[in-house]
C-alpha positions in Angstrom: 0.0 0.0 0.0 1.3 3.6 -0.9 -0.3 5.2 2.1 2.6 5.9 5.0 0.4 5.2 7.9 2.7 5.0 10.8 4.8 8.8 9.9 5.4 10.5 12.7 4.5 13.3 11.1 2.1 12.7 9.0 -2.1 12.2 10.0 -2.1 8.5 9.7 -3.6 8.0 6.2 -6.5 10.3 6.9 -5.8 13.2 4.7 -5.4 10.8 1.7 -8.4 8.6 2.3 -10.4 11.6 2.9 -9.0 13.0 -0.5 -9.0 9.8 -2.3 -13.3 9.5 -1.4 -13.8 12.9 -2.3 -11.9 12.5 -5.8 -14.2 8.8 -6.3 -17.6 10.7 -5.5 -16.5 13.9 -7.9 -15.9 12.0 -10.8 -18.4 8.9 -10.4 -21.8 9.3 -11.9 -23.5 8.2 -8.5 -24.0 11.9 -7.4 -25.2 15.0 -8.9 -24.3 16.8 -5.7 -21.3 16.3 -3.1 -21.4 17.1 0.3 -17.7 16.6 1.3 -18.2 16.5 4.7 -15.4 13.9 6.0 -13.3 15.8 3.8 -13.7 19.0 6.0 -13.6 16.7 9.4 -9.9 15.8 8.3 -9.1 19.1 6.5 -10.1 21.1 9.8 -7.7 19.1 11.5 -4.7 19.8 9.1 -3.4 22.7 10.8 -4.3 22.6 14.6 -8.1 23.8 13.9 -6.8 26.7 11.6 -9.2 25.3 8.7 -12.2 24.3 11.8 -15.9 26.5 11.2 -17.4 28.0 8.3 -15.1 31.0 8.1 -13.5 32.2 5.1 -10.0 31.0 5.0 -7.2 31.7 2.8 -7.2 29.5 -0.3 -3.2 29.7 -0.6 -2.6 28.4 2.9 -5.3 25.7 2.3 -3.7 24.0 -0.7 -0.2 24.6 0.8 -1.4 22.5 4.1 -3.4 20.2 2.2 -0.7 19.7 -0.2 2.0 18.7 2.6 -0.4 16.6 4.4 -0.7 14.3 0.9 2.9 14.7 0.9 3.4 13.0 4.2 0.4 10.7 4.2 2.3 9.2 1.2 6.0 9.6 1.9 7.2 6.4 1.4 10.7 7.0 3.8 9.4 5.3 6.6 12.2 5.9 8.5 13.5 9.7 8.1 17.5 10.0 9.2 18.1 13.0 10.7 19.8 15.3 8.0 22.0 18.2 8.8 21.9 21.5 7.3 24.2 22.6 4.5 26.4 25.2 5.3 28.2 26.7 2.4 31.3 27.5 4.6 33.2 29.1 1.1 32.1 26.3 -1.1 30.3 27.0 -4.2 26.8 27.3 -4.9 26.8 23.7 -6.6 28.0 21.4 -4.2 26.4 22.9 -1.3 23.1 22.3 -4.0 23.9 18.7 -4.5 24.4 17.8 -0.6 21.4 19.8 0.3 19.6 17.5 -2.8 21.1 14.5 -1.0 19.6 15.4 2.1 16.0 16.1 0.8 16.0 12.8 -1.1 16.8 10.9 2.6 14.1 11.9 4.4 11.4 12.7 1.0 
């Protein structure tokens, strides 16, 4: 299964079986409406309660949340080493890029 259930910092599974339903019901030919209402349960929940209520909320900081939630729901490192940051300490721009690359592809 594709769906990182035990990341430490991810929500379980929930985001992307709440986002997988929502995709099935949009595109099947079963409903002519769609109330996404587990959706919202799990996508209140995505950034301590900042997405909870009926409020208008920024759209930007939605997807972005949303979007890393996916991410970690299905991030397949299941276990992340602990990565130091890059200095550049006088090296040049490209080799500080490729062991900060090397680092992101450990833990992503």
């Amino acid at each position: 299964e594709d769906i990182n259930r035990k990341n430490p910092i991810g929500f379980g599974g929930k985001v992307a079986d709440a986002y997988a339903d929502l995709i099935k019901d949009v595109f099947s030919d079963e409903f002519s409406v769609i109330v996404p209402r587990a959706f919202k349960q799990v996508a209140e929940n995505l950034q301590s309660q900042a997405f909870a209520g009926y409020l208008q909320h920024d759209a930007h900081e939605f997807t972005t949340a949303l979007l890393d939630g996916l991410h970690e729901d299905l991030n397949r490192v299941k276990k992340k080493p602990v990565v130091e940051a890059v200095e550049s300490e006088g090296r040049p721009d490209s080799e500080v890029a490729e062991l900060s690359w090397e680092g992101f592809k450990k833990r992503n």
